[in-house]
Each structure stands twice: as C-alpha cells, then as structure tokens.
Wavefront OBJ file of the C-alpha trace (Angstrom):
o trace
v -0.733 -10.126 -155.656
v -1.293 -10.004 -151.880
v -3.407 -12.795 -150.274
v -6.841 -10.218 -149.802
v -6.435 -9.464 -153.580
v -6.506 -12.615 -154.107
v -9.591 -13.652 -151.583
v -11.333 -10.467 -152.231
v -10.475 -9.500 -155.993
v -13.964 -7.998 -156.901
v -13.534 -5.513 -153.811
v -9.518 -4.668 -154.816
v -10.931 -3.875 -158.462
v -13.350 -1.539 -157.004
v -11.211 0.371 -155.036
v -8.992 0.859 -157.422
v -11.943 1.825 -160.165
v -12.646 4.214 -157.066
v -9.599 5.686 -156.842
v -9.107 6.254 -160.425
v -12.684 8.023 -161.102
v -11.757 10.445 -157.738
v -8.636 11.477 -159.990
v -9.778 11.761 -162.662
v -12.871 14.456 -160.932
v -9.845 16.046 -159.423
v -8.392 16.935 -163.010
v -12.068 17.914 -163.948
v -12.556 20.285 -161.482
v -9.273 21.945 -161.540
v -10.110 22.608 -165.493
v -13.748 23.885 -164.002
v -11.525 26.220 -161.488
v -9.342 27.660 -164.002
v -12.156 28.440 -166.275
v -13.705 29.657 -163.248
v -10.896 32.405 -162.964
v -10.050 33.370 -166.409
v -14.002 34.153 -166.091
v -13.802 36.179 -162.863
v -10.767 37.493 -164.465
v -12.749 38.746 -167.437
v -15.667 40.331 -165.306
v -13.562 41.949 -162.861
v -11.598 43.875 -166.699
v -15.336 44.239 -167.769
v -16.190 46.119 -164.217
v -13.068 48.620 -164.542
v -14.551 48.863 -168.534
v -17.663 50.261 -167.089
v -16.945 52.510 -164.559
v -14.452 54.163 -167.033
v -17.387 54.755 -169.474
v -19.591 55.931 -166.481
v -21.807 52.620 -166.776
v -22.117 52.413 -162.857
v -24.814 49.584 -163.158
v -23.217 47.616 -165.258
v -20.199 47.959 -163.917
v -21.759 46.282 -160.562
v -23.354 43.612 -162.492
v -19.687 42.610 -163.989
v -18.626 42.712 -160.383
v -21.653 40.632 -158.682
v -20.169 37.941 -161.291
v -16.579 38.219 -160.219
v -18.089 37.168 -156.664
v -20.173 34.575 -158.079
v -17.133 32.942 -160.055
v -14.603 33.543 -156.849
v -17.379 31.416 -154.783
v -17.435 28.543 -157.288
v -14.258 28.874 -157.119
v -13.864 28.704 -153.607
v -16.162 26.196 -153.235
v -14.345 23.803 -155.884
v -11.482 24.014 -154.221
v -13.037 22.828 -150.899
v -14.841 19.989 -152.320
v -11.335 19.113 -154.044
v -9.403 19.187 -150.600
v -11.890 17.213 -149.467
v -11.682 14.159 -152.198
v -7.910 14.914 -151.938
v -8.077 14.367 -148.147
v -9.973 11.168 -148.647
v -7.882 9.657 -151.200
v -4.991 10.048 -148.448
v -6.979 8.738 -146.508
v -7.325 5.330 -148.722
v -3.526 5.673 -149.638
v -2.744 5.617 -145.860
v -5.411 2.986 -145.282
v -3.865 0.942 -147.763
v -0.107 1.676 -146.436
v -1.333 0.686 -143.211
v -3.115 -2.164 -143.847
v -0.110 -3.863 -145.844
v 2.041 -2.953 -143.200
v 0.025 -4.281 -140.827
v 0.025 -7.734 -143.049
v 3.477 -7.281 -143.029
v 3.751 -7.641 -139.674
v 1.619 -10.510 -139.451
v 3.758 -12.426 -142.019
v 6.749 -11.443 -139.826
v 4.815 -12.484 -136.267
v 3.715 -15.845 -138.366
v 7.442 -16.249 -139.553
v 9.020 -16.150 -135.932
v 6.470 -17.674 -134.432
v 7.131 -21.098 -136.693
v 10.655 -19.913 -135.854
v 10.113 -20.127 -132.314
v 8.872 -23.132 -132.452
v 11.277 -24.771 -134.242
v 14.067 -23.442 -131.721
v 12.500 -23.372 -128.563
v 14.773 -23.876 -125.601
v 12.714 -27.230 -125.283
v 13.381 -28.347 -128.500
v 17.191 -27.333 -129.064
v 17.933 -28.718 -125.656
v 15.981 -32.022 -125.918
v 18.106 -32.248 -129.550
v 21.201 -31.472 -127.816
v 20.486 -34.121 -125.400
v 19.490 -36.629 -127.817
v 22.677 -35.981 -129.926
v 24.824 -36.110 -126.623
v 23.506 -39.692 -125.862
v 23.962 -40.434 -129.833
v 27.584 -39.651 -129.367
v 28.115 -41.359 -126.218
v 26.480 -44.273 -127.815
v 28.792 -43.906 -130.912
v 31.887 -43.695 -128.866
v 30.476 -46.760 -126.791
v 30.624 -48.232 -129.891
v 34.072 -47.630 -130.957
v 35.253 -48.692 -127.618
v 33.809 -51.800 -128.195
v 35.261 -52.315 -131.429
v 38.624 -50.883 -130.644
v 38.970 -52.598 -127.370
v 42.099 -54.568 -125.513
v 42.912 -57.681 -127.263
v 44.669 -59.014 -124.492
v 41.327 -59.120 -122.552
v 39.034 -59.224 -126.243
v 40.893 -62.666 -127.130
v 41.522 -64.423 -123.717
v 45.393 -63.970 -124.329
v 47.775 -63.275 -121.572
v 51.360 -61.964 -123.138
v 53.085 -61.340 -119.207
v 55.401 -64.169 -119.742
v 56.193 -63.658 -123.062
v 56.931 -60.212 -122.213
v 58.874 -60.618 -119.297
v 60.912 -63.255 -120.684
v 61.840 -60.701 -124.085
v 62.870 -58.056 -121.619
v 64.956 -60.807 -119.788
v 66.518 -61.129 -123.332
v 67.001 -57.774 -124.473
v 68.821 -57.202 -121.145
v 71.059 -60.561 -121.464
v 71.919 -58.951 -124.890
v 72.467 -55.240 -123.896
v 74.884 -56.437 -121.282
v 71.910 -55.696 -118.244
v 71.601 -51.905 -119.493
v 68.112 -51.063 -121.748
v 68.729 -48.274 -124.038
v 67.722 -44.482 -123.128
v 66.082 -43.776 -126.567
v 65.629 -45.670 -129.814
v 68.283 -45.784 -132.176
v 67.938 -45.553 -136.002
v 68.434 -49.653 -135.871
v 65.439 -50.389 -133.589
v 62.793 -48.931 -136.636
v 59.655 -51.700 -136.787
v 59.639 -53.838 -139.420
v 56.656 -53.356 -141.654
v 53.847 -55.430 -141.853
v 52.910 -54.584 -145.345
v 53.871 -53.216 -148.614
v 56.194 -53.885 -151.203
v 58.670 -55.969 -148.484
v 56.031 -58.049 -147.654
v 55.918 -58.938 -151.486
v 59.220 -59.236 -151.416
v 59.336 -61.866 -149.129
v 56.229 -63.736 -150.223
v 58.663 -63.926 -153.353
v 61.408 -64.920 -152.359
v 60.039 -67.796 -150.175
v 57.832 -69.096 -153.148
v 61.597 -69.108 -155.243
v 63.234 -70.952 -152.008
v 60.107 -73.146 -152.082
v 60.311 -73.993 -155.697
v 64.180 -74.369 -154.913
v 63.811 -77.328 -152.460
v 61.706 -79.294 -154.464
v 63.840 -79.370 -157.152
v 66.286 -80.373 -155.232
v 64.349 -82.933 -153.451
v 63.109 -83.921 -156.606
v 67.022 -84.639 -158.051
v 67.756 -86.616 -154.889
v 64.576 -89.052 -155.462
v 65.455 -89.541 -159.122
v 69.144 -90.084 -158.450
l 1 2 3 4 5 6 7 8 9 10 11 12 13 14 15 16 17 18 19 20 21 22 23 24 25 26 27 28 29 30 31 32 33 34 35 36 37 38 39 40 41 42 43 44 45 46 47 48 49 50 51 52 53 54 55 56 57 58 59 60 61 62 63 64 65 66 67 68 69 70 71 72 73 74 75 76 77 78 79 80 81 82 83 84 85 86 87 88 89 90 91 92 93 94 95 96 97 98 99 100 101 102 103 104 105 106 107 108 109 110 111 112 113 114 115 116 117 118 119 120 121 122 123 124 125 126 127 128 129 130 131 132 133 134 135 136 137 138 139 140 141 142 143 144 145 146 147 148 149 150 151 152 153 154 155 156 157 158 159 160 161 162 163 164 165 166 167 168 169 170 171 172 173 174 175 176 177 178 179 180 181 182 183 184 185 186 187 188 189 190 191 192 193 194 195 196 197 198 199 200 201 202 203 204 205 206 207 208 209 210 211 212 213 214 215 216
C-alpha cells in the first residue's frame, strides 16, 4: 500500500468505487447501444416492408425511428468516449502521480546518499583514517624499536672484538657467502628440550657423584 493510501484511505476507496461504477456504465451503455441498433435495424427492414406494400406513410414513420435510434446511438457513444476519456484521464493521473512518488523516493534516497558520501565527509574519513594509521604505525615503531638504544646497551665492542675472532680463525679472510655449517642455532623447539634434558640428567649426575664422595 503506498504511503497516500495509507494517509488518505477513505479518498483511495472512493476513487476506486469511482472507477468501478464508470465501468460498469460503460458496459451498460454499450448493451443500451446494441439494443439501440438491432432496433434501428428492425425499423429501417420495417421501412423497406412498407414501401413494398405501397404504405408510403408508414414507411416514413419506420424511417423517422431509424434516425431517432441512430441519434441515441450516436449520442451514447459520445457520452461513452467521454467517460472513457476521463477514466484515462484518472489512469494517467494515477501513473503519473506514482511516478512522480517514485521519483521522490529516488531524490529522498540519493539525497541521504549524498549526504552520507559527500566529498566533505569521505575526505574528512579518509583523513581521520590516515592519521589512525600513522598513529598505529607510530605505535608499532614504538614497540618494535632498537634495543640497542630501547635498553641502554652498547654491543660495538663486543662486536668488533667477534669479528677480530672470526678473522683470527678464518686465517684474516671472512667468507663470501654462508655455508651450510654457519645455519643459526635455534632458540626454541624440540632442541631446546633436548638440552633442558640433558642438563637436568648431567645435573642429577653430579650430585650423585658428589653425594658418593661425601659418604665415602
């Protein structure tokens, strides 16, 4: 149901109650106009009846109704052209009119539209999410920052003095490329397991032994 149906039911009822009596007098008449002709019909037989039996007179009055049933007719068929016309007329009213509402719901549907993504708008979110990021990425600098200067540590000598050794121990030459050999050694995982293990065993291993030396 469209929204003036629904503020103005009474008057939607009424125009349709209109529309419906208009037909129906449309179907009436036509019935009236046929009748009409099968009459005019009937005089005009009656006429040709007349003059054959020499009944001049009569034969006029036949045709004076033939004229009188061609003008009612005539004139039904005007007055039906003209409800006809007018119930276009509504039909096209009607067309128009949701159309027209149509159009508004469109005009009101971009217009919320258009304010929801107005150059303003997108480019004052784009902004806002460009200083978000910036902010976020501020952030993970932060967090993800240079130990070295983070902790107060300074690693030059330690470093210097490692390359010293790795060059006492390659003879003065540094390797081109890593070999196979020079893989890191993993932090964690199964070897750091591993080792936890096998120092708790050495562990346990010592004291027992330290423990035979006491008692002996």
């Amino acid at each position: 149901m469209g929204i003036k149906k629904k503020l103005f039911p009474r008057k939607a009822k009424e125009k349709d109650s209109l529309v419906a009596k208009a037909k129906s007098h449309i179907h009436r008449m036509e019935l009236a106009s046929r009748n009409f002709q099968k009459r005019a019909e009937i005089s005009r037989q009656n006429a040709k009846i007349a003059l054959k039996r020499g009944e001049k007179e009569r034969a006029k009055a036949y045709l004076i109704q033939y004229k009188n049933y061609q003008k009612k007719i005539d004139r039904m068929n005007n007055i039906r052209t003209k409800i006809e016309n007018s119930l276009h007329a509504i039909e096209e009213g009607q067309m128009i009119s949701q159309t027209g509402d149509l159009f508004g719901g469109i005009r009101d549907t971009l217009k919320e539209i258009t304010i929801k993504a107005s150059p303003e708008r997108v480019a004052e979110i784009a902004e806002d999410s460009e200083q978000y990021i910036a902010e976020i990425e501020e952030s993970a600098e932060i967090l993800g920052g240079d130990l070295e200067v983070d902790l107060g540590i300074s690693v030059d000598d330690e470093l210097n003095e490692l390359e010293t050794e790795i060059l006492l121990d390659q003879s003065g030459e540094m390797p081109s490329a890593p070999s196979e050999e020079l893989k890191y050694i993993p932090e964690y995982g199964t070897e750091l397991e591993d080792t936890e293990m096998d120092t708790k065993e050495k562990l346990q291993s010592e004291i027992e032994k330290l423990r035979k030396e006491l008692e002996g």
